[in-house]
C-alpha positions in Angstrom: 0.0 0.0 0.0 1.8 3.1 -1.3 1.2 6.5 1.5 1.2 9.7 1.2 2.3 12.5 3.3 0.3 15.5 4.3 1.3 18.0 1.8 1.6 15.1 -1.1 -2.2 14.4 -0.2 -3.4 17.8 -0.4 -1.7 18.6 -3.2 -3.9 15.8 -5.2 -6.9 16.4 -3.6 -6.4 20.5 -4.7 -6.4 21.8 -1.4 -3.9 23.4 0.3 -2.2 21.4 3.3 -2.7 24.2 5.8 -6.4 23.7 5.1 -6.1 19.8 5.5 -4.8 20.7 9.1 -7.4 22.4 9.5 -9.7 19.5 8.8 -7.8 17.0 10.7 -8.0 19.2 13.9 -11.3 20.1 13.7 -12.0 15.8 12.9 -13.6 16.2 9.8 -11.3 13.8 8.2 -9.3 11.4 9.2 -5.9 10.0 7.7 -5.2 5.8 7.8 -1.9 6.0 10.1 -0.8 8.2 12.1 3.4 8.1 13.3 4.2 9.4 16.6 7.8 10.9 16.1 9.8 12.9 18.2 6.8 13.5 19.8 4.8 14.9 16.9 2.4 13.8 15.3 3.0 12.3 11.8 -0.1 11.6 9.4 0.6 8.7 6.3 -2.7 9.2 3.7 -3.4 6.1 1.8 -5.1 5.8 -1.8 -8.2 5.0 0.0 -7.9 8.5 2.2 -7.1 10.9 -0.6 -10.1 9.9 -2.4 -12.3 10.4 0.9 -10.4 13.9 1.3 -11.7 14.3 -2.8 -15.1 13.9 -2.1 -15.1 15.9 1.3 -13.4 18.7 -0.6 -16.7 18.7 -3.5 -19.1 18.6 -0.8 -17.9 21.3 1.3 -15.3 23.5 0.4 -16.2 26.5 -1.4 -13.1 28.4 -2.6 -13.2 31.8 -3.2 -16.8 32.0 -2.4 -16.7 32.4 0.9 -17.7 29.7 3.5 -20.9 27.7 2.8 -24.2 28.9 4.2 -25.2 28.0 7.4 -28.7 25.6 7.3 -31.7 27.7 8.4 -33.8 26.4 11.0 
């Protein structure tokens, strides 16, 4: 199973990899292995992962339009 690492996977799904930080603290999406190193954490995206970050990235993020409207109640 070939891995990717953060800025490799963001740069395939379009996005920029301060953006998929963003999304991985806030737990929106989740990477397949994560490496504790030096005591950092070290995030390994699989094939499987990059094309779940692909369709997160069509559902929700709205570049240069601003973020997405809130759902009225």
């Amino acid at each position: 199973m070939k891995t990717f690492s953060t800025k490799q996977a963001a740069k395939q799904a379009g996005i920029h990899w301060v953006t998929l930080l963003r999304w991985l603290a806030a737990g929106r999406v989740r990477a397949s292995q994560i490496i504790q190193f030096d005591g950092e954490k070290h995030w390994r995206w699989a094939d499987v992962d990059v094309r779940r970050l692909k369709e997160y990235k069509l559902a929700n993020y709205r570049k240069g339009r601003g973020r997405k409207p809130k759902r009225k109640r």
